[in-house]
GUFILO-607539 format. One record per residue (C-alpha): residue number from 1; x, y, z. Coordinates in Angstrom, 2 decimals. Layout:
N
<r NUM, <X, Y, Z>>,
...
END
This chain:
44
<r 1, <2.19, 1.40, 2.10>>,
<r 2, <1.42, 5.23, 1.42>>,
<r 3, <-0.59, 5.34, -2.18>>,
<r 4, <-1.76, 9.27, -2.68>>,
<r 5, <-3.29, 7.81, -5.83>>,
<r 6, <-6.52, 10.16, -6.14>>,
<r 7, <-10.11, 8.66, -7.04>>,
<r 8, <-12.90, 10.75, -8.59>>,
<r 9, <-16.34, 10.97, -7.24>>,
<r 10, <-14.97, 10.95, -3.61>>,
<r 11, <-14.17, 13.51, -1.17>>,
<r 12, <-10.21, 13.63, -0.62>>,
<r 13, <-11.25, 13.10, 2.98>>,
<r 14, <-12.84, 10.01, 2.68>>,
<r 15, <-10.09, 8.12, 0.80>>,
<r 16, <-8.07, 6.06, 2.14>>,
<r 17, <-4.23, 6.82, 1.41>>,
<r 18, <-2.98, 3.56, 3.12>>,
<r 19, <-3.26, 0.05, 1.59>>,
<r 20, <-1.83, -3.26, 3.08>>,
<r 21, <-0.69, -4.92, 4.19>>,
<r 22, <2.68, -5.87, 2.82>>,
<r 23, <5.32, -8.51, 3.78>>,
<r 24, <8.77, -7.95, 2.95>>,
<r 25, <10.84, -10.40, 0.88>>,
<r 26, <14.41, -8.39, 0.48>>,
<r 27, <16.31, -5.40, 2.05>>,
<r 28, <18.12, -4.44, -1.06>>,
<r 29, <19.56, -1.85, 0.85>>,
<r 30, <19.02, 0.82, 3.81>>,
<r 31, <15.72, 2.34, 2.23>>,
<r 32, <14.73, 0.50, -0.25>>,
<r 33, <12.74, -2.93, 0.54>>,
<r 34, <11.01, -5.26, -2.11>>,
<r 35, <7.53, -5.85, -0.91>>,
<r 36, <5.02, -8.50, -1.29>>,
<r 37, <0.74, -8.02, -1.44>>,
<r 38, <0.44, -10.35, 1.90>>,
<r 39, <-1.80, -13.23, 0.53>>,
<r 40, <-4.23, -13.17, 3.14>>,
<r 41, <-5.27, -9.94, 2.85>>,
<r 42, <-8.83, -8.85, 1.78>>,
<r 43, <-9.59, -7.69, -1.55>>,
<r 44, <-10.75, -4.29, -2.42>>,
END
């Protein structure tokens, strides 16, 4: 999932935009999904 979420002390180059990943529990309709943190993935 796209996150332009900015963090200081780093280089906007060297951050990472992307974070998942995600599973998806509902299609509530032709764009919009609800979305789940997958529970095996790795901590930040």
């Amino acid at each position: 999932m796209y996150n332009p979420k900015r963090r200081r002390g780093l280089s906007p180059k060297l951050q990472q935009n992307w974070e998942g990943p995600y599973t998806i529990v509902k299609k509530l309709n032709d764009v919009i999904y609800r979305v789940q943190r997958s529970p095996n993935a790795k901590p930040k």
